[in-house]
C-alpha positions, 0 to 999 in steps of 0.5 A: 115485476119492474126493476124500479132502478132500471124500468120503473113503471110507467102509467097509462096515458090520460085518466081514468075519469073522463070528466070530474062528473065520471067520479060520481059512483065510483069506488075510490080507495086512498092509499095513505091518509096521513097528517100532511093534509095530501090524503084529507085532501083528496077523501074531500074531494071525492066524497064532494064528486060523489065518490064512495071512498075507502081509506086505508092506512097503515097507521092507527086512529090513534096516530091519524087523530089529528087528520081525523078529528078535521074530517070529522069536523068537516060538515061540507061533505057527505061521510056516509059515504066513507069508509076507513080501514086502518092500522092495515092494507086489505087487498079487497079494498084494492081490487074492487076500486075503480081507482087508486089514489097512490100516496107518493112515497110508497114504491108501486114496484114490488107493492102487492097491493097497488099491483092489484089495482085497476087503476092509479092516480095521484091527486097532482094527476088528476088535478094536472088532467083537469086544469086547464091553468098555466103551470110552473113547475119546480122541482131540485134537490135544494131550495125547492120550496124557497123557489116556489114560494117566492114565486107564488108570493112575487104573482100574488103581488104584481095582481095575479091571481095564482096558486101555490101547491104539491109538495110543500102540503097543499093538494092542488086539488084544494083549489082545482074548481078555482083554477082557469086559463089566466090562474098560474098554479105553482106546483113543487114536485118531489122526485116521488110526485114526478115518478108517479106521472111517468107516462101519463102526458098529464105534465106539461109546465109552461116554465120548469126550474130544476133547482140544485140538484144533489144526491137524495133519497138514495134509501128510495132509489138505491142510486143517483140514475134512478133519482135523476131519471125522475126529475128529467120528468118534468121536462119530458113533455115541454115543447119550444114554446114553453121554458126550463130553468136549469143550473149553470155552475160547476159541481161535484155532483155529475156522477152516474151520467150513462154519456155525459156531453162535452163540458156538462159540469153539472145536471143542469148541463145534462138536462140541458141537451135533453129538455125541448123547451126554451132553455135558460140558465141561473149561476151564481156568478155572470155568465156569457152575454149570449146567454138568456137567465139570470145571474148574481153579480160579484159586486162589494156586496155581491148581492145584486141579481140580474134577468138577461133576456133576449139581449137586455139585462135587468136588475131584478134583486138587491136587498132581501129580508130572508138570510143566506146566500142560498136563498137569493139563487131562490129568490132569483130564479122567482125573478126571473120568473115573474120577468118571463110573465110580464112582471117589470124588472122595477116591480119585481125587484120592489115585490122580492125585496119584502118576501119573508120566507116560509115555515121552516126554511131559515125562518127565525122565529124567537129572540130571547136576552141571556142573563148577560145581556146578549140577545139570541135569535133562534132560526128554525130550518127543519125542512134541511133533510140534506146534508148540503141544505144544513152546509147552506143554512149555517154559512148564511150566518158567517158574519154572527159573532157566535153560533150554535148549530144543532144538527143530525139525524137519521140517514137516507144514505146519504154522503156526510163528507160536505157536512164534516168538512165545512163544520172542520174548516169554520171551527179552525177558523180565527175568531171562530166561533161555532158549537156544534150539537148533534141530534141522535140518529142513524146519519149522525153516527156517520157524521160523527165518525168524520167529524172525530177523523177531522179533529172537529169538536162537537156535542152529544148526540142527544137522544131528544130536542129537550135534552139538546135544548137544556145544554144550549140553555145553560151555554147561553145563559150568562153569555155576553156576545149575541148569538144565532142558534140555527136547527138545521138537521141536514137529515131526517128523523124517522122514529123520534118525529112524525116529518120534517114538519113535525119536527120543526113545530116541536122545536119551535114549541120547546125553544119558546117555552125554555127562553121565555 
């Protein structure tokens, strides 16, 4: 069987169904309902093309129940061709299927039921065999599904008639019958999604970003060469006619590179010598006029962002409504998207100004007034499952006289030394004025014990948001100095909540019901 660090497996090119008619009749099995709205997606989609569809599930009816209740509510499909098995796998339910829907996050390696299948899709692999719609496609460690969002809302906005799906929990397949060679389709690809396309030929994005790119998910991959090698994927079948995206400033993170080139300072460099589509690079900082992209301007406000394209430079953004400086390299690069398809420079500076964000990225969602007269604004930024993403989040409020970080949780084997180190350095700052809670969990035992090395005060951990959320209550409640109180775990929190997801809407929940 594949070693998945160093063969993974790689798929069959083409599809198993010859058209969306070749559906009709088959046995489908998914793998992997889930509460992301991913696996309800798919059982629609084929019980709507004449699929006899199986689910299975390793979760019970109990802990799918939200997921099921929409189902069975849905009266525009036939359910009598549908079967569940759950609470378990049945390798029957894999053999006898004509094709597999594979969820993302399980490894085909060592997997003895996909092993018996005939045949393996994934919903972003049949939509992408089934479209003919232009696609963007982003993937990154960092600020992924920032990007994609902007862009999607920036299309939206200049007239298009775009879609926006993959990893940010919309099956594309949602919207696949409504798609056609003039509908941009937005899709954010994890490294999971990617590794499922291996081979297929399916991906083929007529402008790929690859936003910052940082160590995760090494639990999964067990190493930074087997997580880049999946997101060199989305690249791998782009041809000259078409563009990839990449990062232009130096960091520590080039590690693991089997013959880095010379002066690569970053994976933006590396994947640069690969890609065959157009390359166009993004910084922070201007960068050689020669140089096509998009870049941050170091004016008094540092704010402006600029498009250099074929000898011209634009001014494509100023002032946004979302905060933090990680965001505007998001917004940019959207920007620069949207200048790649014809949008005008003006227009999309206009268009990007009034973007407000998404759901649990930085999103401020409640404002309450202490006892003392200061007004504290909660910001919820659970999709931060690196430790980098919650270094980002609290730095985007370095000018608010108070802030409360609320951090931690469970580990993916990841380096907490970026997270430690910046929480030290802003504590020992003058007129500081940062707490820290920590959230329980396996990452914040490691962070913990670097925070203790580097003398750093924190709180806790707490063993649940309720108990976090009383000792922030009584904190702030005669408080005279406004505050910001940010939610950024820069992990994950596998046991306590369902996702990432889960865990900011429970957080949002308790905030609003404790500071009414």
């Amino acid at each position: 069987m594949a070693d998945s660090m160093t063969n993974p497996h790689c798929y069959p090119e083409g599809c198993v169904f010859n058209s969306l008619d070749d559906i009709a009749g088959k046995k489908v099995t998914v793998m992997g309902l889930g509460l992301n709205g991913g696996g309800e997606a798919c059982v629609k989609f084929f019980l709507q093309h004449g699929a006899f569809v199986t689910v299975t599930d390793m979760k019970n009816a109990e802990q799918l129940s939200p997921t099921l209740n929409r189902l069975n509510a849905d009266c525009s499909v036939d359910k009598s061709r549908l079967t569940y098995v759950l609470g378990q796998h049945r390798i029957e339910d894999f053999e006898n299927a004509d094709c597999v829907i594979k969820n993302p996050g399980v490894k085909y390696e060592g997997n003895k039921f996909l092993a018996a299948a005939k045949a393996i899709e994934t919903d972003i692999s049949i939509f992408l065999h089934f479209t003919k719609a232009p696609i963007i496609a982003v993937t990154g460690s960092k600020g992924k599904s920032s990007t994609v969002s902007a862009i999607h809302y920036g299309l939206q906005k200049a007239g298009f008639t775009s879609f926006l799906g993959g990893n940010i929990t919309v099956s594309p397949l949602t919207f696949l019958d409504q798609t056609n060679e003039i509908t941009p389709v937005v899709l954010e690809l994890s490294s999971w999604q990617l590794r499922d396309l291996r081979g297929r030929k399916a991906l083929k994005p007529k402008i790929a970003v690859i936003t910052k790119t940082v160590p995760d998910h090494q639990n999964f991959y067990g190493s930074m060469k087997a997580y880049i090698a999946d997101k060199r994927l989305i690249y791998a079948d782009q041809t000259k006619s078409d563009y990839t995206i990449l990062d232009a400033d130096a960091d520590g993170y080039l590690t693991e590179c089997e013959e880095p080139q010379q002066n690569c300072t970053c994976w933006g460099d590396d994947f640069a010598t690969e890609t065959k589509g157009t390359v166009l690079r993004y910084s922070r900082k201007p960068f050689a006029k020669e140089t096509d992209g998009s870049f941050q301007n170091t004016d008094t406000n540092g704010r402006h962002g600029y498009v250099h394209l074929n000898g011209t430079t634009e001014c494509v953004m100023d002032e946004l409504a979302v905060p933090g400086t990680h965001n505007r390299i998001n917004v940019l690069n959207a920007g620069l998207v949207m200048r790649l398809l014809g949008i005008s420079a003006s227009d999309t500076k206009q268009i990007l100004e009034s973007w407000g964000g998404i759901e649990h990225r930085l999103e401020f969602f409640h404002e309450w007034t202490t006892a003392g007269g200061a007004q504290v604004r909660f910001y919820n930024d659970s999709a931060a499952t690196v430790p980098e993403a919650a270094v980002a989040a609290a730095s985007s409020f370095t000018q608010s006289a108070n802030v409360v970080l609320l951090t931690g949780g469970t580990d993916k084997q990841l380096d907490f030394a970026p997270l430690a180190e910046y929480l030290s350095t802003q504590q020992k700052k003058e007129k500081s004025a940062l707490s820290v809670l920590l959230l329980a969990g396996t990452g914040t035992d490691k962070l913990t014990a670097l925070l203790e090395e580097k003398q750093t005060a924190f709180t806790a951990p707490y063993t649940s948001l309720a108990e976090m959320l009383d000792v922030v209550r009584a904190k702030l409640d005669s408080c005279t100095v406004n505050t910001t109180v940010v939610f950024s775990p820069g992990a994950t929190s596998f046991g306590m909540f369902a996702n990432e997801f889960d865990r900011g809407n429970k957080f949002k929940a308790a905030v609003k019901e404790l500071f009414k």
